[in-house]
N, CA, C and O atoms as a printed pandas DataFrame, in Angstrom:
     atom_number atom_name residue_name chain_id  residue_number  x_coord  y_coord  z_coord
0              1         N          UNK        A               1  -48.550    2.460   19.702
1              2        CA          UNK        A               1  -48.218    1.080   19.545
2              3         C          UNK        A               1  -47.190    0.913   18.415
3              4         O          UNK        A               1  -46.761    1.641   17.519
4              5         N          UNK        A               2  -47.010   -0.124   18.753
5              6        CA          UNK        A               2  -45.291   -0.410   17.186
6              7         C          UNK        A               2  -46.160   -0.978   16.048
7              8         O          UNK        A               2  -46.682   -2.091   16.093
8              9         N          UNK        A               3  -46.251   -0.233   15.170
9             10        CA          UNK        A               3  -46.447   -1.209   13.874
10            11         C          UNK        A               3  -45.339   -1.637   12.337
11            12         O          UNK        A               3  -44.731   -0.935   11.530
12            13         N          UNK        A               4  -45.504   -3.082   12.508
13            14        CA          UNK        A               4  -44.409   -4.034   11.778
14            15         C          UNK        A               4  -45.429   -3.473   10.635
15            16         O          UNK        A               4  -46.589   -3.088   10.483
16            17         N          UNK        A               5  -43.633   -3.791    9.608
17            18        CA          UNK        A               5  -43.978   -3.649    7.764
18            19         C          UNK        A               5  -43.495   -5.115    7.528
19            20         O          UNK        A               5  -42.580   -5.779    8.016
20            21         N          UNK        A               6  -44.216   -5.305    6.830
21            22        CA          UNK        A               6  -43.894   -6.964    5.970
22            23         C          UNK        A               6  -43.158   -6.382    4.519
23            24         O          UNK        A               6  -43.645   -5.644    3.661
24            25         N          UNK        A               7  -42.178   -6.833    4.572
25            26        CA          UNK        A               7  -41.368   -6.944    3.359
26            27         C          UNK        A               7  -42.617   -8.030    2.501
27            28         O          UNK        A               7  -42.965   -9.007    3.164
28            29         N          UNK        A               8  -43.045   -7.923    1.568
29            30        CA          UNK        A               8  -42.805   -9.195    0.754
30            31         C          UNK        A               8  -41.930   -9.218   -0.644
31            32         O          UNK        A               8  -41.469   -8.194   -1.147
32            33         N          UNK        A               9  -41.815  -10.176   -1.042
33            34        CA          UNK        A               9  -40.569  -11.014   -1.683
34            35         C          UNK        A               9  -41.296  -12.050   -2.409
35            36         O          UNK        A               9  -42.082  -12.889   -1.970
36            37         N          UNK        A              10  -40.802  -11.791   -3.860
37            38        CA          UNK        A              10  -41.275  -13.070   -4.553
38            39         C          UNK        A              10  -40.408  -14.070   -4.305
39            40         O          UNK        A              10  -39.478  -13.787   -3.549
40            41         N          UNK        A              11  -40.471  -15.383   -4.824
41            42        CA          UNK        A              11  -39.576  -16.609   -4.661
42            43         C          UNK        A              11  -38.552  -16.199   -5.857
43            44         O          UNK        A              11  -37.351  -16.196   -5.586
44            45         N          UNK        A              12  -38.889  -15.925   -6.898
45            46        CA          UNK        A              12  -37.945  -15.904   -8.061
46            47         C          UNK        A              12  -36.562  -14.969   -7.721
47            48         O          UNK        A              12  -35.408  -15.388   -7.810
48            49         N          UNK        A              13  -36.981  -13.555   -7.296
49            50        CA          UNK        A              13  -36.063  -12.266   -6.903
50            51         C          UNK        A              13  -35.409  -13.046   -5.287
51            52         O          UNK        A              13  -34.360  -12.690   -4.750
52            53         N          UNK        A              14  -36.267  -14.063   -4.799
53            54        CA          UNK        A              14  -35.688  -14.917   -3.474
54            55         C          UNK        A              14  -34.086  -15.305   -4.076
55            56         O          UNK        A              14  -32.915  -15.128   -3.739
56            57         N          UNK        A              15  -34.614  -15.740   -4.827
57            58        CA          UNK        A              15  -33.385  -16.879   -5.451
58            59         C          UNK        A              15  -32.426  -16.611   -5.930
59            60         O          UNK        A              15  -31.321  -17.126   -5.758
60            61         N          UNK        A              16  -32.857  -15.396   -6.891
61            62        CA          UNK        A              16  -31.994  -15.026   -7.551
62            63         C          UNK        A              16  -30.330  -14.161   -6.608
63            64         O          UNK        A              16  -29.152  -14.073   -6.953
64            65         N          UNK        A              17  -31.086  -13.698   -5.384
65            66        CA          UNK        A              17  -30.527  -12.849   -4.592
66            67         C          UNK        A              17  -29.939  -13.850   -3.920
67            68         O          UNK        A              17  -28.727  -13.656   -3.824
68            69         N          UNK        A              18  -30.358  -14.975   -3.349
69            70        CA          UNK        A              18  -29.392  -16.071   -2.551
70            71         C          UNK        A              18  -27.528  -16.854   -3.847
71            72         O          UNK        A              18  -26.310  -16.983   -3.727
72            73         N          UNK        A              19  -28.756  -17.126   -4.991
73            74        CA          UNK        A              19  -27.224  -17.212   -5.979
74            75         C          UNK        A              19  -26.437  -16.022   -6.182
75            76         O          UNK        A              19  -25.316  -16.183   -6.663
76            77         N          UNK        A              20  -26.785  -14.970   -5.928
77            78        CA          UNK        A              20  -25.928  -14.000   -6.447
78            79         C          UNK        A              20  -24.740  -13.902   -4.980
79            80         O          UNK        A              20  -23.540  -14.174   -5.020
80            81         N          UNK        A              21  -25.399  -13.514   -3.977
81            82        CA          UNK        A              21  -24.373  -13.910   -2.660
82            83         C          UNK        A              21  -23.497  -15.032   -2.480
83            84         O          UNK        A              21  -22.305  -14.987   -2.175
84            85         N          UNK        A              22  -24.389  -16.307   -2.756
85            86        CA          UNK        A              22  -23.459  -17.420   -2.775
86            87         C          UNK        A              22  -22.268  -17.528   -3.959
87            88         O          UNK        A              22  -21.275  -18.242   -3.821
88            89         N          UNK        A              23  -22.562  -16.600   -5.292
89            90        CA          UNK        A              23  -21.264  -16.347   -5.953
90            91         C          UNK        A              23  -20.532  -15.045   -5.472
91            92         O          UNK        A              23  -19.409  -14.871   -5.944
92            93         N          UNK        A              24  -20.805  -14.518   -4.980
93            94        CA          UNK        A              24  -20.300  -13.455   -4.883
94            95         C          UNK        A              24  -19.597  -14.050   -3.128
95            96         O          UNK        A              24  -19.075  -13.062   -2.613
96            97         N          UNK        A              25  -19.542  -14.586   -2.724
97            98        CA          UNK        A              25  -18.902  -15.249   -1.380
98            99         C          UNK        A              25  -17.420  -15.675   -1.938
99           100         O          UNK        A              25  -16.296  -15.194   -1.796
100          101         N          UNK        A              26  -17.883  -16.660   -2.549
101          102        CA          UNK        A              26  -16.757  -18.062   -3.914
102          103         C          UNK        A              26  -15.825  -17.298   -4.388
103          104         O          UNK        A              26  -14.696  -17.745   -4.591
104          105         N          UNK        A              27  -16.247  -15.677   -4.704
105          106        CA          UNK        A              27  -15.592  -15.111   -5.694
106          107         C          UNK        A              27  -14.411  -14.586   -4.407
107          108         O          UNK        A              27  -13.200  -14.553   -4.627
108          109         N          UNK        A              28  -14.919  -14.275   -3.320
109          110        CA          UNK        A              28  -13.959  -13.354   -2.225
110          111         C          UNK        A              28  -13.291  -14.417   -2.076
111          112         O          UNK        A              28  -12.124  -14.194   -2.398
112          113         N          UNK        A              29  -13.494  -15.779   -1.651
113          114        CA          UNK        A              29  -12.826  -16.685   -0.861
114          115         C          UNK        A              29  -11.933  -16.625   -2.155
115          116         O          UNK        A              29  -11.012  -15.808   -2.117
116          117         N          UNK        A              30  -12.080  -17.389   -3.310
117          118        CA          UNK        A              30  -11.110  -17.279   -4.223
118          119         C          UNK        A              30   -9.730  -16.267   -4.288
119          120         O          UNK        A              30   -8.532  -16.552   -4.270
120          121         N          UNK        A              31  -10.460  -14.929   -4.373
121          122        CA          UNK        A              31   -9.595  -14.187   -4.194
122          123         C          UNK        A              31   -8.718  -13.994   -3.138
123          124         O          UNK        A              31   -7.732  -13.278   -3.312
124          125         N          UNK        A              32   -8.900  -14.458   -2.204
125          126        CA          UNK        A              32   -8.198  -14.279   -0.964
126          127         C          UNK        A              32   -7.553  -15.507   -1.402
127          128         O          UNK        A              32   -6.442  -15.436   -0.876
128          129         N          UNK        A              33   -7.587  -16.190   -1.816
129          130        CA          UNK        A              33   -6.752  -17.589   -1.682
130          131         C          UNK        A              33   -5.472  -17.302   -2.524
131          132         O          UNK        A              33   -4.286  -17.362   -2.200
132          133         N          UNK        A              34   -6.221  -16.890   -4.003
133          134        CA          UNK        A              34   -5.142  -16.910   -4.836
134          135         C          UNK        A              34   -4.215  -15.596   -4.278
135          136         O          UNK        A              34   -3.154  -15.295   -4.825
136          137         N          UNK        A              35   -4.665  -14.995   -3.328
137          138        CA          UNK        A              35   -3.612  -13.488   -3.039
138          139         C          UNK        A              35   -2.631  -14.395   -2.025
139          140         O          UNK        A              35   -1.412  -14.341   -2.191
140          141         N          UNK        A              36   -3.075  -15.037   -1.215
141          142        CA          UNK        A              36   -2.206  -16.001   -0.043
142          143         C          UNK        A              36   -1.341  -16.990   -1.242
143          144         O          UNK        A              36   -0.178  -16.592   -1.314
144          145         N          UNK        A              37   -1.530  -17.783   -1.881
145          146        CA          UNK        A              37   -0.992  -18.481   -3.006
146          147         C          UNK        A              37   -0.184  -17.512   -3.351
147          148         O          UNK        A              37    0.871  -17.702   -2.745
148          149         N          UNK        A              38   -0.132  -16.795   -3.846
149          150        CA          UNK        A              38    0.876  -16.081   -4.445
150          151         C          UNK        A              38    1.835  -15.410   -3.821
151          152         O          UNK        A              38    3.005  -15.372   -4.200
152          153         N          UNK        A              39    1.250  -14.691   -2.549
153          154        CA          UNK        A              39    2.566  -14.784   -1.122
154          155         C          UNK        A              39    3.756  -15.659   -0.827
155          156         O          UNK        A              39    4.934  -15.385   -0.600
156          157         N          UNK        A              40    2.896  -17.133   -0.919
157          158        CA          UNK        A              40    3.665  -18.315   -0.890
158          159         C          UNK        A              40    4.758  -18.368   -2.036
159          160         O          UNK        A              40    5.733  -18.947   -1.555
160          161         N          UNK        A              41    4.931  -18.115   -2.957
161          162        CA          UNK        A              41    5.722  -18.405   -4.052
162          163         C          UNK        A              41    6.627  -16.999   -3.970
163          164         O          UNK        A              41    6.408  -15.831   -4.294
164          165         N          UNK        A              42    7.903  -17.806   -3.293
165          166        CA          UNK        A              42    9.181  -16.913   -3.786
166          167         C          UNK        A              42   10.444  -17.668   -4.301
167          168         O          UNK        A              42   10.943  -18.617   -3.697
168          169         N          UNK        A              43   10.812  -17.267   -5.220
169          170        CA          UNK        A              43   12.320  -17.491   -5.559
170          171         C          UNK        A              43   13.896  -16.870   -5.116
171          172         O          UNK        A              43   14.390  -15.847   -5.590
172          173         N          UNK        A              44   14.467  -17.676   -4.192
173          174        CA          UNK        A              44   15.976  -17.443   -4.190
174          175         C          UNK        A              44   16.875  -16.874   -5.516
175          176         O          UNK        A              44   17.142  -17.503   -6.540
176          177         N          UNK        A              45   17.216  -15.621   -5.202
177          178        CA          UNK        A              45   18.174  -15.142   -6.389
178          179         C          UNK        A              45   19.429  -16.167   -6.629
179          180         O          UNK        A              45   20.151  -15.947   -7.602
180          181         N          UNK        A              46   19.735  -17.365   -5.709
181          182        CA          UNK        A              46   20.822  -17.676   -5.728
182          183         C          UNK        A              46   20.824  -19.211   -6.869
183          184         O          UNK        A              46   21.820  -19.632   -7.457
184          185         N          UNK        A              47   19.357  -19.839   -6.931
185          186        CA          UNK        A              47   18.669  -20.817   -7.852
186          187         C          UNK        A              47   18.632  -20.075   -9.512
187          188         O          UNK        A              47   18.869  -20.760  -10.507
188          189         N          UNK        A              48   18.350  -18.826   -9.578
189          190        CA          UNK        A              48   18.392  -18.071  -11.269
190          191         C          UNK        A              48   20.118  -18.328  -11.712
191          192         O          UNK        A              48   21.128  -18.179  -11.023
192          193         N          UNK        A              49   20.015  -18.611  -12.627
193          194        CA          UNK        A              49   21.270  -18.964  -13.267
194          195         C          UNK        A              49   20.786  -18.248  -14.772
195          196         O          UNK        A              49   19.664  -18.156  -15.272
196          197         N          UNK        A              50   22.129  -17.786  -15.261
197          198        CA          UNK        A              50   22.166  -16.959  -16.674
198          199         C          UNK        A              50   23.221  -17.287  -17.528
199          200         O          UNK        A              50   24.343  -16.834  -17.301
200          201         N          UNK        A              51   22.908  -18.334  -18.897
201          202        CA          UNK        A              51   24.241  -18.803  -19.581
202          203         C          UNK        A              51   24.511  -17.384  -20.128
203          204         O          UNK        A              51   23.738  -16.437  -20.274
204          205         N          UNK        A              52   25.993  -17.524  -20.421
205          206        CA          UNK        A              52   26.702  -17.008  -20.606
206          207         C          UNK        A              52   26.708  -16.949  -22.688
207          208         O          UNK        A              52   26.891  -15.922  -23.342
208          209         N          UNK        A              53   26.520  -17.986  -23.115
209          210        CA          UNK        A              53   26.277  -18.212  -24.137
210          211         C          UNK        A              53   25.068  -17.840  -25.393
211          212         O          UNK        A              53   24.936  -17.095  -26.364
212          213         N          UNK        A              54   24.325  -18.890  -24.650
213          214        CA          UNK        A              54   22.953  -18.233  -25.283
214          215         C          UNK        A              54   22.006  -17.403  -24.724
215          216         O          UNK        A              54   20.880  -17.493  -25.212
216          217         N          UNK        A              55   22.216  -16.409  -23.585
217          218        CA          UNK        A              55   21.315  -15.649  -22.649
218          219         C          UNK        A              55   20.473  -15.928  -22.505
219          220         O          UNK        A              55   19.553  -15.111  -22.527
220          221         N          UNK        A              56   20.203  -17.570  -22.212
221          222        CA          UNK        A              56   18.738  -17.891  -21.656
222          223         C          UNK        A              56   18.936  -18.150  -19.729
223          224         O          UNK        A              56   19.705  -18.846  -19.066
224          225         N          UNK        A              57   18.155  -17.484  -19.476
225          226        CA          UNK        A              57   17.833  -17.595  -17.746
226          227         C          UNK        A              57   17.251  -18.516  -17.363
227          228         O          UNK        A              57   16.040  -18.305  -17.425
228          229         N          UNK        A              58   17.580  -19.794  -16.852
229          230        CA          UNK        A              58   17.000  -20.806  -16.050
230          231         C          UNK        A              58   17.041  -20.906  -14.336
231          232         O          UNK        A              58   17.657  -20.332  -13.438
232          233         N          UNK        A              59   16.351  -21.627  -14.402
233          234        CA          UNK        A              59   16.126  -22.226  -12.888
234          235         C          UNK        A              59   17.105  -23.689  -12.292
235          236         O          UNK        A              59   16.914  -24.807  -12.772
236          237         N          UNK        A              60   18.050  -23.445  -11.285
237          238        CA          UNK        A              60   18.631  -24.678  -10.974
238          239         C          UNK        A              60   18.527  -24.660   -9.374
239          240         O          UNK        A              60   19.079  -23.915   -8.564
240          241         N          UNK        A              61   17.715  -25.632   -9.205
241          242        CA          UNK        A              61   17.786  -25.481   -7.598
242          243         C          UNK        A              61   18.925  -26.644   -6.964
243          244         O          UNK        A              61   18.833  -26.863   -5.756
244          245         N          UNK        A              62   19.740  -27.213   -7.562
245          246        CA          UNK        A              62   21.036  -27.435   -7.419
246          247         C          UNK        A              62   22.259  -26.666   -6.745
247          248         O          UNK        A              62   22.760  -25.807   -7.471
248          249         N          UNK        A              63   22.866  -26.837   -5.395
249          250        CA          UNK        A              63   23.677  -25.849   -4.901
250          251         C          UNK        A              63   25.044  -26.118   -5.489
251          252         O          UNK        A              63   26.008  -26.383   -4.771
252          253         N          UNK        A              64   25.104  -26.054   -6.634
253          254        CA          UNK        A              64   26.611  -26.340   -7.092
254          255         C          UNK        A              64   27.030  -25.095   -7.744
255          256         O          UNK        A              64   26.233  -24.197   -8.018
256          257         N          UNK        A              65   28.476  -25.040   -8.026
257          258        CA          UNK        A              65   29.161  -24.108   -8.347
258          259         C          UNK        A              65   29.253  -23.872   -9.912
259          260         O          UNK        A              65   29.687  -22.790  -10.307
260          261         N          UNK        A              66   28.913  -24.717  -10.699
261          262        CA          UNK        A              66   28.480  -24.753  -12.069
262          263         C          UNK        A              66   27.474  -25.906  -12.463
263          264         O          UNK        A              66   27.369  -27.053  -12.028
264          265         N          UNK        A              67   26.677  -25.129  -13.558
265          266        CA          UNK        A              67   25.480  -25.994  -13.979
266          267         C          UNK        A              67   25.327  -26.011  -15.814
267          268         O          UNK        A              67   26.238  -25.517  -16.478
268          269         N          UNK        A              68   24.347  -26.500  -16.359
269          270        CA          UNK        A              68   24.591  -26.801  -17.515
270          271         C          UNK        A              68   23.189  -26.222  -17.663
271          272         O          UNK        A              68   22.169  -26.456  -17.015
272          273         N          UNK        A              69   23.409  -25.413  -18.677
273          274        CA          UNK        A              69   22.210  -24.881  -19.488
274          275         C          UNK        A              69   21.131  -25.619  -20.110
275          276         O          UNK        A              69   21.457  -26.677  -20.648
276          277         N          UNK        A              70   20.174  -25.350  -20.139
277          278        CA          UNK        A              70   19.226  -26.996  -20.567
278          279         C          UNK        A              70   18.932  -26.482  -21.925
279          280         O          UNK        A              70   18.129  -27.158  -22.568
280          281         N          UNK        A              71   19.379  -25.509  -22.448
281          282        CA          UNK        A              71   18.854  -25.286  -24.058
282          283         C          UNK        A              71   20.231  -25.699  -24.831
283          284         O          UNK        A              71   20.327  -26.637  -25.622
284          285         N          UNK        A              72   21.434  -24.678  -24.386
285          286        CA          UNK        A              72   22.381  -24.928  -25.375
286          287         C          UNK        A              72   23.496  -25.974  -24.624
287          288         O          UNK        A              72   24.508  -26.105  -25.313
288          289         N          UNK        A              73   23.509  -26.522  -23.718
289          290        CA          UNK        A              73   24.134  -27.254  -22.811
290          291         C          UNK        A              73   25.465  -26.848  -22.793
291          292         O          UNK        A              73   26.337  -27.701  -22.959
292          293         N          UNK        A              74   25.814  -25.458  -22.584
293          294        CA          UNK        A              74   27.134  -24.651  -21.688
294          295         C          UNK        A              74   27.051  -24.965  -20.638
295          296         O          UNK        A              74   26.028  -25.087  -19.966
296          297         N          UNK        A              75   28.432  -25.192  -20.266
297          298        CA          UNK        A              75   28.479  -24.768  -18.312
298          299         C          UNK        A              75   28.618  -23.440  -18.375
299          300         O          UNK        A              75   29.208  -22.647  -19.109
300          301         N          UNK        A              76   27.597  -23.363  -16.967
301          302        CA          UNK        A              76   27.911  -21.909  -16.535
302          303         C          UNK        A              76   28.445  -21.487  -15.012
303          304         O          UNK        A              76   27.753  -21.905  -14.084
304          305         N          UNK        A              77   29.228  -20.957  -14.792
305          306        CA          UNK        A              77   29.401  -20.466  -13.478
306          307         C          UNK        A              77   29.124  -19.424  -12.753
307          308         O          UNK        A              77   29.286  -18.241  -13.053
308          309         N          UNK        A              78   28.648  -19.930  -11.670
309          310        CA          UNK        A              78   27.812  -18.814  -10.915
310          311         C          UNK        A              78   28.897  -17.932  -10.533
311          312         O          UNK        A              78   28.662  -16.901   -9.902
């Protein structure tokens, strides 16, 4: 004949084992999110702009042929 084993299980080690999964779920989804998030974010080499002046590298998402430095306010040309 088949004979069943009964697990038993306190309530406390119950619980503790359901919060630990339910963080440990939060923690994957998170991670997967912020790895997709960060996929999402790319920059065009053609938006980096580099004065000429004070070698600070900014961001201009402006398609123009010269832009103005936001620290030392040079034009610069791409």
């Amino acid at each position: 004949m088949c004979s069943l084993k009964v697990i038993s299980l306190d309530f406390s080690v119950a619980v503790a084992f359901y919060i630990f999964v339910f963080l440990a779920l939060i923690l994957i989804i998170w991670l997967f999110h912020k790895r997709q998030k960060d996929k999402d974010l790319s920059l065009d080499p053609k938006y980096i702009w580099f004065c000429s002046v004070c070698s600070y590298t900014y961001i201009n998402t402006k398609e123009e042929l010269i832009s103005i430095c936001p620290r030392c306010g040079s034009y610069n040309k791409k």
